[in-house]
C-alpha positions as CSV (number, residue, x, y, z in Angstrom):
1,X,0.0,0.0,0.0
2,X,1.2,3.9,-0.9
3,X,-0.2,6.9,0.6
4,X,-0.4,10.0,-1.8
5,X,-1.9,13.1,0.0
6,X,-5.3,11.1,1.1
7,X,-5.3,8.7,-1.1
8,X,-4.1,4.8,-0.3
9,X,-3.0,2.9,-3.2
10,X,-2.7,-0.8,-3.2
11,X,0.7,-1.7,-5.4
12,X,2.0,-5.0,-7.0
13,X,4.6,-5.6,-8.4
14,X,6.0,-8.7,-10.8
15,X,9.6,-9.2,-12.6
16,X,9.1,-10.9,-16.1
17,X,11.7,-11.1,-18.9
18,X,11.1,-7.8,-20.6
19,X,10.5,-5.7,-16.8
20,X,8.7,-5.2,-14.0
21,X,5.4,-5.6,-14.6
22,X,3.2,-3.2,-11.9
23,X,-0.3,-3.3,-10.4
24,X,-2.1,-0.5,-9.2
25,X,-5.7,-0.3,-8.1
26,X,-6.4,-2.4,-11.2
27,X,-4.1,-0.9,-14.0
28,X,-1.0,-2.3,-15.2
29,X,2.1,-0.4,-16.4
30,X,5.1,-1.9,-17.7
31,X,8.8,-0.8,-16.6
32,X,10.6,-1.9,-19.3
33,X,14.4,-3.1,-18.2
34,X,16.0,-2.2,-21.2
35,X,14.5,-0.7,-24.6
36,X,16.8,-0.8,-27.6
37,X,14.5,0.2,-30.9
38,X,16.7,-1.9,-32.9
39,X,15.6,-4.9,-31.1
40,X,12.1,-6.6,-31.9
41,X,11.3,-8.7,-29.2
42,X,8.5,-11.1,-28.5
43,X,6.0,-9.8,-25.2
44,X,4.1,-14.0,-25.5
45,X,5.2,-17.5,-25.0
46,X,4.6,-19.4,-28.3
47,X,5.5,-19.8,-32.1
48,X,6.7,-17.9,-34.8
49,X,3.7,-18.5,-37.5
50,X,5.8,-16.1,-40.3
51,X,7.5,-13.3,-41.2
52,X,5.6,-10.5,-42.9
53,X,8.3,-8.9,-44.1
54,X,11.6,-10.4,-46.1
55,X,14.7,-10.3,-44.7
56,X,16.6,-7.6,-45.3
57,X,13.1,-5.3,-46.8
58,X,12.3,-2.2,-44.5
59,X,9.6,-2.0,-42.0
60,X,7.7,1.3,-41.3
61,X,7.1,2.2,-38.0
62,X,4.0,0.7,-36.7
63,X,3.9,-1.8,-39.5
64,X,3.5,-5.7,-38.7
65,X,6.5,-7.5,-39.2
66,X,5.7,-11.6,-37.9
67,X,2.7,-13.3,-36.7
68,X,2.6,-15.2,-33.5
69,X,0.6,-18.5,-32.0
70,X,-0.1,-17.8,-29.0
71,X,-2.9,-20.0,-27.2
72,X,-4.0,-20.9,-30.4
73,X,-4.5,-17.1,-30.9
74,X,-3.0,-15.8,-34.0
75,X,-1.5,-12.1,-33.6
76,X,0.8,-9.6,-35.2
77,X,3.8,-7.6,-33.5
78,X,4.9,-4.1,-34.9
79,X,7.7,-2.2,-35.5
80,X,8.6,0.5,-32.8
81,X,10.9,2.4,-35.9
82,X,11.6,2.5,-39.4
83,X,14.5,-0.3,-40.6
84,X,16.0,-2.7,-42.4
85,X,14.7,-6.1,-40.9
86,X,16.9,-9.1,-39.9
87,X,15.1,-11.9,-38.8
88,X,16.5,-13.9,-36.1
89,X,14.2,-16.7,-35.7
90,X,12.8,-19.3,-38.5
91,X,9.2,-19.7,-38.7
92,X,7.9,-22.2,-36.6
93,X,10.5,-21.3,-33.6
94,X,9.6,-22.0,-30.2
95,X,10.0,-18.4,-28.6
96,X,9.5,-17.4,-24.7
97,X,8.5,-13.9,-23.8
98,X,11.8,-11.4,-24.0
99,X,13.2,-14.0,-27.1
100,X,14.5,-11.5,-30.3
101,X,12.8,-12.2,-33.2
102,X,14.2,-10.0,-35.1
103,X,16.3,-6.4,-35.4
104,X,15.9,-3.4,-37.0
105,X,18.7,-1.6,-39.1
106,X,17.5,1.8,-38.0
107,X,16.5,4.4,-40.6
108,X,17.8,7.1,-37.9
109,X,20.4,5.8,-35.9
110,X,19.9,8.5,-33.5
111,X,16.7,6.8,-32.0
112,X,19.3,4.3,-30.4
């Protein structure tokens, strides 16, 4: 619990691959531990279905760039930034939340 003025808070607080993942009153908010733009990571536990984009073709921020299975759920990650894409992964890898999947050949290196 966390007292603000006269307001209590109640406050949890989990460490996954990508963060700490915190709780409060209801909301979640993600503390990323590291965030490198040029590094497309998975946020699920499953399987690389395919790559939307060749290797080596650029990816517009906010574009999909791989679908995932995910308890039988079928969903699409984007790209933070514009890049060149490298895929690190073949399709149908086994991937674990924080695995790379792929990385970006940033359009403006100064987003690094």
């Amino acid at each position: 619990l966390a007292t603000v003025g006269a307001t209590v808070y109640s406050i949890s607080g989990f460490e996954e691959p990508l963060g700490l993942r915190m709780a409060i009153d209801g909301a979640t908010v993600m503390l990323p531990t590291v965030f490198d733009p040029s590094e497309l990571r998975s946020d699920v536990t499953g399987k690389v279905v395919r790559f939307l984009q060749d290797d080596g073709a650029e990816v517009n921020k906010g574009e999909p760039y791989v679908e995932l299975e995910a308890m039988k759920m079928i969903m699409q990650l984007s790209a933070g930034e514009t890049g060149k894409v490298k895929h690190e992964l073949a399709a149908g890898s086994i991937i674990k939340t924080g695995d790379l999947l792929a990385s970006l050949e940033l359009k403006d290196p100064s987003k690094t």
